[in-house]
SEPAZA-252252 format. One record per residue: residue in three letters; x, y, z of N, C-alpha, C, O in turn. Coordinates in nm, 4 decimals. Layout:
ala  X  Y  Z  X  Y  Z  X  Y  Z  X  Y  Z $
...
END
This chain:
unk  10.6579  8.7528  7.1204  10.6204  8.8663  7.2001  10.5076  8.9399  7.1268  10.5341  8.9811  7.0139 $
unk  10.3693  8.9646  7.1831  10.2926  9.0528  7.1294  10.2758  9.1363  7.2508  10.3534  9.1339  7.3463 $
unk  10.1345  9.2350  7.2382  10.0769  9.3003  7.3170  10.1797  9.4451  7.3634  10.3000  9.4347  7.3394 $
unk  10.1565  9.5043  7.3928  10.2178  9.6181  7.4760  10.3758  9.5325  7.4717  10.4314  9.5412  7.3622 $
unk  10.4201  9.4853  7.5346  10.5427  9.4032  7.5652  10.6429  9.4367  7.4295  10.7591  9.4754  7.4421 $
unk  10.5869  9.4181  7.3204  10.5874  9.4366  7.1685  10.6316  9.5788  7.1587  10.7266  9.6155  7.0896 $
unk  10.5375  9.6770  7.2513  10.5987  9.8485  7.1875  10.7115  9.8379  7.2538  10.7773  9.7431  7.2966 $
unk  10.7239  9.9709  7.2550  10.8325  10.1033  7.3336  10.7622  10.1517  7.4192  10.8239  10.2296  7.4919 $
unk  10.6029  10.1323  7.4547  10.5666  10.2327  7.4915  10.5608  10.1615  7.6252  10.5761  10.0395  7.6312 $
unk  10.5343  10.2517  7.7551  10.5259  10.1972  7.8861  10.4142  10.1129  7.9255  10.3125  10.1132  7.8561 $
unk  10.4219  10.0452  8.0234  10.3198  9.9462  8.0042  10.3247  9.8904  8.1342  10.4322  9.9030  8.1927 $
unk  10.2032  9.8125  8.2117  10.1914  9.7899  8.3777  10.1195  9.6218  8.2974  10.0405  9.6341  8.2039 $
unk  10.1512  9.5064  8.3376  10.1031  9.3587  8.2836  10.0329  9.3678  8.4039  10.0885  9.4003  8.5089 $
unk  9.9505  9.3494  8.3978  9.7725  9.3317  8.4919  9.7131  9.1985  8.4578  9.5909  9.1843  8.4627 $
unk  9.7940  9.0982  8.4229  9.7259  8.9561  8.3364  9.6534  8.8776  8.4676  9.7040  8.8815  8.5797 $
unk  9.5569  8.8224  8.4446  9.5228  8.7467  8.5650  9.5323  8.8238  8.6448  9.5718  8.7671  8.7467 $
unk  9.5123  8.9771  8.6684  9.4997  9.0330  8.7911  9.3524  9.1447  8.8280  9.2728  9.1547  8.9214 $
unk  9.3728  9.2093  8.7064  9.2851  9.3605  8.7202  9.1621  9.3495  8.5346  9.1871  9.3457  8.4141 $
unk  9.0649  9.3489  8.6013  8.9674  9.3082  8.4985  8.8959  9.5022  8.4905  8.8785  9.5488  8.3779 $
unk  8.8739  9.5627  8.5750  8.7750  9.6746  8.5877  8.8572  9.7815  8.6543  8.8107  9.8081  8.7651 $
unk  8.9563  9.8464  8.6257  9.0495  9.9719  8.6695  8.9271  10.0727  8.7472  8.9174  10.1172  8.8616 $
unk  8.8580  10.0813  8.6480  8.7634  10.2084  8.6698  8.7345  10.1797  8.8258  8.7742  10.2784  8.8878 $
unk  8.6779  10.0780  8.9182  8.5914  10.0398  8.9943  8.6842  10.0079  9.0863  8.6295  9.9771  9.1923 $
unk  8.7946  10.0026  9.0903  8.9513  10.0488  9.1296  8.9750  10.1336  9.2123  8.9710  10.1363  9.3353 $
unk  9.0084  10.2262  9.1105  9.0178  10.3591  9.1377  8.9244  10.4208  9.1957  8.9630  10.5013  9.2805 $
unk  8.7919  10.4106  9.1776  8.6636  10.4333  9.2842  8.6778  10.4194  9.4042  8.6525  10.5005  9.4933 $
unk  8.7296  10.2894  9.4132  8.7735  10.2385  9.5786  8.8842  10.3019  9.6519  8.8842  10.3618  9.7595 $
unk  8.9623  10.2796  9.5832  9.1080  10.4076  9.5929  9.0732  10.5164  9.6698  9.0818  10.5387  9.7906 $
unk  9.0112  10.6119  9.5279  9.0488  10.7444  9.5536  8.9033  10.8039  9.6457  8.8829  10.9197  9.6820 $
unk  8.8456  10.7246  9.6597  8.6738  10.7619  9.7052  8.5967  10.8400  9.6473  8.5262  10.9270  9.6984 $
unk  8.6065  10.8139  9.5474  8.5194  10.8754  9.4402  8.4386  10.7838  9.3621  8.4729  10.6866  9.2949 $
unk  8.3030  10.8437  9.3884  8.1498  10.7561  9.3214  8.2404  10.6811  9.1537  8.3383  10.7296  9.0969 $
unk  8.1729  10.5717  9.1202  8.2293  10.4859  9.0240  8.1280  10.5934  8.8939  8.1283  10.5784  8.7718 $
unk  8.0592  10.6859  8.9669  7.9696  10.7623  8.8289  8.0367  10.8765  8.7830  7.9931  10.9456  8.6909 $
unk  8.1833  10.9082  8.8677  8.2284  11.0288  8.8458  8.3408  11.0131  8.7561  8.4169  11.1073  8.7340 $
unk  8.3588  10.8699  8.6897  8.4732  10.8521  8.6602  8.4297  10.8137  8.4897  8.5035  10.8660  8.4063 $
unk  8.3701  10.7683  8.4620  8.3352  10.7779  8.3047  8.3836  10.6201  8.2771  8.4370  10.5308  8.3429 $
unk  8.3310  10.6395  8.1344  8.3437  10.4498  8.1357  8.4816  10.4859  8.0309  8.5525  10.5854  8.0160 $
unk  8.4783  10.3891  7.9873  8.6045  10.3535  7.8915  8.5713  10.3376  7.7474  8.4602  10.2891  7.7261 $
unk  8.6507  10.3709  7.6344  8.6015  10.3929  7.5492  8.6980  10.2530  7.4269  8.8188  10.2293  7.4234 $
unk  8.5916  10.1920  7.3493  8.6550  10.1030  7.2468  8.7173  10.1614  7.1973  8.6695  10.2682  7.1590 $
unk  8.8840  10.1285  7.1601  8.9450  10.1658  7.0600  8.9487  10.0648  6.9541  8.9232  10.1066  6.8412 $
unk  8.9793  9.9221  6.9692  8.9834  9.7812  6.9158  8.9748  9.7309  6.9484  9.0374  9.6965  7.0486 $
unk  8.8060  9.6249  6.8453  8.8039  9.5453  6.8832  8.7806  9.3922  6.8138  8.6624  9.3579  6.8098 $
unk  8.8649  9.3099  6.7665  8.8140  9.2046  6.6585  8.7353  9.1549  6.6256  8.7128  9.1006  6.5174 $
unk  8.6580  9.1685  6.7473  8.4967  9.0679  6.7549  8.5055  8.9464  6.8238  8.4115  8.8880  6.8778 $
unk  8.6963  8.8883  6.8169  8.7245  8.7277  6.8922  8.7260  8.7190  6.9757  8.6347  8.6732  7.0443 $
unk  8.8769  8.7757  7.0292  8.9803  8.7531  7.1013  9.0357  8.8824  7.1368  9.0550  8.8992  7.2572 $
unk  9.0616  8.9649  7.0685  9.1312  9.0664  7.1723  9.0816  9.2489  7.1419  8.9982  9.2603  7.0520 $
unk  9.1141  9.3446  7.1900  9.0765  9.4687  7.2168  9.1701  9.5631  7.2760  9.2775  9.5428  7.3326 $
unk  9.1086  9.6674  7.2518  9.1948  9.7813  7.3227  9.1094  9.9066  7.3548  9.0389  9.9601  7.2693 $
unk  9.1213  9.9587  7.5067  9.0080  10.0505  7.5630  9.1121  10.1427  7.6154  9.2162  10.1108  7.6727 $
unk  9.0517  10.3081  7.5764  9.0715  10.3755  7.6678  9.0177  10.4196  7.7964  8.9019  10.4332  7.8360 $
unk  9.1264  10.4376  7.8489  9.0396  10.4380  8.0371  9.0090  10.6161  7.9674  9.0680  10.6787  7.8793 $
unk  8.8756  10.6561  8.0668  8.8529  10.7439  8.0703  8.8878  10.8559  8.1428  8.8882  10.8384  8.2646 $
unk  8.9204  10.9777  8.0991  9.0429  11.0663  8.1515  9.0232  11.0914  8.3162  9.1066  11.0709  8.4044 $
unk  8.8610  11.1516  8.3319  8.8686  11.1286  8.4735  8.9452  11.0059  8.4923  9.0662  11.0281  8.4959 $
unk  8.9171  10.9007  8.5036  8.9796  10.7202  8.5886  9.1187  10.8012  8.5916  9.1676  10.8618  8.6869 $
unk  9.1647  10.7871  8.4726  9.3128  10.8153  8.4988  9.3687  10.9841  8.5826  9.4818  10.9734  8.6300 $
unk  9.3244  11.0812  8.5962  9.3428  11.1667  8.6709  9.3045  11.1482  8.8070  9.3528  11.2261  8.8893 $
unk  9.2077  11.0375  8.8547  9.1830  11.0058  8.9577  9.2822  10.9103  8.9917  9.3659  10.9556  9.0697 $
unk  9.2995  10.7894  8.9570  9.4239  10.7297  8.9880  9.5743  10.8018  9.0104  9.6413  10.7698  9.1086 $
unk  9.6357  10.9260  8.8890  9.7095  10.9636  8.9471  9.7335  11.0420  9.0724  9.8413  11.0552  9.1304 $
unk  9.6027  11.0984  9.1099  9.5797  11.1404  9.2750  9.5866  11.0364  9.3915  9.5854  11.0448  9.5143 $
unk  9.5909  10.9801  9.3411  9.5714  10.8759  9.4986  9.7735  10.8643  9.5275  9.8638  10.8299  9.4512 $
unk  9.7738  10.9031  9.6458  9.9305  10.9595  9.7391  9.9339  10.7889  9.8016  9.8431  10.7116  9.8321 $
unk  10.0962  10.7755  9.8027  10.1052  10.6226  9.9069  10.0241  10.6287  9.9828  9.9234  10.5596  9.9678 $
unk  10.0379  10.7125  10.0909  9.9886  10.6921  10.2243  9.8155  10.5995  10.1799  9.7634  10.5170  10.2550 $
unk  9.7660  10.6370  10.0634  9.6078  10.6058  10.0843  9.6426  10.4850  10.0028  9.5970  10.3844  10.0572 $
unk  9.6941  10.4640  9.9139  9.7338  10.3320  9.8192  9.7605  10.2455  9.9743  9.6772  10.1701  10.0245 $
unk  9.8896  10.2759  10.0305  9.9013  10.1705  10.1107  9.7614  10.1163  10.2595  9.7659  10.0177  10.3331 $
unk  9.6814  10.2001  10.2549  9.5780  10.1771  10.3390  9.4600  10.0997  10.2761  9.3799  10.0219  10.3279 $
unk  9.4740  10.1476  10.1387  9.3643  10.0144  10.0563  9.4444  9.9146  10.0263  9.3853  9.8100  9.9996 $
unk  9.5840  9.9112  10.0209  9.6151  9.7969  10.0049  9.6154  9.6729  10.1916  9.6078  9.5512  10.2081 $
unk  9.6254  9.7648  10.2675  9.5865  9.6763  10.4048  9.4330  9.6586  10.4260  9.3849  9.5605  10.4827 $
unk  9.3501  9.7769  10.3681  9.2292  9.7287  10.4028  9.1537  9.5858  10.3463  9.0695  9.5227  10.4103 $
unk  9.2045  9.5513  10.2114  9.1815  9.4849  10.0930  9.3051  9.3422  10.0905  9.3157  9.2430  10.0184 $
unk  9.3774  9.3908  10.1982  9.4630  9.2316  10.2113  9.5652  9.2371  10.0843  9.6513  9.1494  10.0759 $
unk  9.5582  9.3191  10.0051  9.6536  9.2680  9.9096  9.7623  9.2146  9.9113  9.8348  9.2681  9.9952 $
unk  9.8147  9.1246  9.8525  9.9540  9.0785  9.8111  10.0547  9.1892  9.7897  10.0341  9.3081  9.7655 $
unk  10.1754  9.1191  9.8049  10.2705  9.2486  9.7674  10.3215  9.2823  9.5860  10.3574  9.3843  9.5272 $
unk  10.2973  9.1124  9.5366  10.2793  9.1949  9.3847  10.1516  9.2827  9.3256  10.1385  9.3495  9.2230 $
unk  10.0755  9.2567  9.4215  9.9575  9.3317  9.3815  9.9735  9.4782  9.4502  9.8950  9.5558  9.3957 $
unk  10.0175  9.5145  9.5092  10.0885  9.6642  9.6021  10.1825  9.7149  9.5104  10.2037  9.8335  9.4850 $
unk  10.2384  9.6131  9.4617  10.3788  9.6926  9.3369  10.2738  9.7036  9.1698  10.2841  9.8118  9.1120 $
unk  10.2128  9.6324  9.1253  10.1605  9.6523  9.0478  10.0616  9.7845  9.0411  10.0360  9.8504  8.9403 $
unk  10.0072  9.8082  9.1910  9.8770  9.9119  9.1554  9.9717  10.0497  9.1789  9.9472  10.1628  9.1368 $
unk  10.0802  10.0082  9.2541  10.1632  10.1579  9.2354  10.2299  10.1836  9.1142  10.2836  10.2891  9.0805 $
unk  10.2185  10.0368  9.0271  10.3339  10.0902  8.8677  10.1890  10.1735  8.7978  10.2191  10.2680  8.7249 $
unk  10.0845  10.1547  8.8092  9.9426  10.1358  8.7809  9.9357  10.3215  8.7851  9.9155  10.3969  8.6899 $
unk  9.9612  10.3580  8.9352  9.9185  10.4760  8.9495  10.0078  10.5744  8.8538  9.9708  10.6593  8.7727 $
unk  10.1860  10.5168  8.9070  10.2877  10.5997  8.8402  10.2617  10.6181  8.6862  10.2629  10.7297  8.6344 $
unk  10.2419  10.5215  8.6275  10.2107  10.5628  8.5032  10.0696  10.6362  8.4454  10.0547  10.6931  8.3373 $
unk  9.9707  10.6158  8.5543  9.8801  10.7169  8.5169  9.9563  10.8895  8.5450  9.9852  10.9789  8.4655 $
unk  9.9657  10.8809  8.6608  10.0585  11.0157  8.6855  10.1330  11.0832  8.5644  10.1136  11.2010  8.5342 $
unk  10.2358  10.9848  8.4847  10.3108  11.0067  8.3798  10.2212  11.0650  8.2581  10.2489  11.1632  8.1892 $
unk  10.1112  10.9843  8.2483  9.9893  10.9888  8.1094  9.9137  11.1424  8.1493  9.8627  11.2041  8.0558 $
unk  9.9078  11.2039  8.2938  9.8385  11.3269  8.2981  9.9704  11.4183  8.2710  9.9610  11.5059  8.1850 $
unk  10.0865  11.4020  8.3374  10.1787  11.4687  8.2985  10.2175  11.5145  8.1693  10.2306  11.6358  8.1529 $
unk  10.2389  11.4311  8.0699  10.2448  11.4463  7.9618  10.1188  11.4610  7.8148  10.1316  11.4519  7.6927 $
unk  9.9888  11.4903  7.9168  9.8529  11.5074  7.8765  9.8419  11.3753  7.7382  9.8415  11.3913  7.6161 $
unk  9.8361  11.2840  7.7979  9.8355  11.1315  7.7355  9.7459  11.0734  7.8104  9.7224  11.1144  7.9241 $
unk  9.6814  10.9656  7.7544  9.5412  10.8606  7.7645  9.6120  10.7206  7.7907  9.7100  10.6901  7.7228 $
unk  9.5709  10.6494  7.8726  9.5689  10.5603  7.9414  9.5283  10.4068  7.8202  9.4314  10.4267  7.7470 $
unk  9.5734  10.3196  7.8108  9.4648  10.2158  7.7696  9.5165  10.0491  7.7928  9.6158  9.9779  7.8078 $
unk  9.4179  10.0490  7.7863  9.3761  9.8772  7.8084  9.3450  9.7555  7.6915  9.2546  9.7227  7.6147 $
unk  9.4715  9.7149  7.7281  9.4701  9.6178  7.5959  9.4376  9.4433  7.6401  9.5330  9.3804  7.6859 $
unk  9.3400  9.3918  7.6287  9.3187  9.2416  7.6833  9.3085  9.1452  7.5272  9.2643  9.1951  7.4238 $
unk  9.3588  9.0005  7.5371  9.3176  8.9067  7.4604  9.3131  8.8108  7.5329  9.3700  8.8035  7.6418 $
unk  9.2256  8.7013  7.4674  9.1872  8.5609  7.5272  9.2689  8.4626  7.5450  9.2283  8.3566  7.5927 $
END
């Protein structure tokens, strides 16, 4: 077991699914992809793997987006239904990260 899976801490597995949150949430919440800020390196090896924080706008914008509009991008966009449960674990835990004035991040390896 590595990765997030490894902490305590909460965690949404996006593997093979979600490459660009930011551009996401743009679509989501309808808000310009310029209003949302990029993401910031926390780690990175140089190889194989990394860790980014989403930028606080992304994540205060994601926790705004209400079912009713999640479930309308998810019909507009065809999604799957693990992909409907994933972008709502996605939102809830952004929600949780503004709640508890906590940062969001993104951990990928190869």
């Amino acid at each position: 077991m590595s990765g997030p899976e490894a902490s305590s801490l909460p965690y949404v597995d996006c593997k093979n699914w979600l490459d660009e949150l930011a551009s996401v949430v743009a679509e989501i919440s309808g808000r310009d992809l310029s209003e949302l800020g990029g993401s910031q390196v926390v780690v990175d090896d140089g190889e194989s793997a990394g860790v980014e924080r989403m930028a606080p706008e992304t994540v205060a914008a994601l926790a705004g987006v209400d079912d009713d509009r999640l479930r309308a991008y998810a019909d507009d966009e065809l999604l799957e239904d693990y992909e409907v449960e994933r972008m709502t674990a996605l939102r809830d835990l952004a929600r949780e990260a503004v709640r508890v004035n906590q940062g969001m991040y993104r951990w990928s390896c190869v």
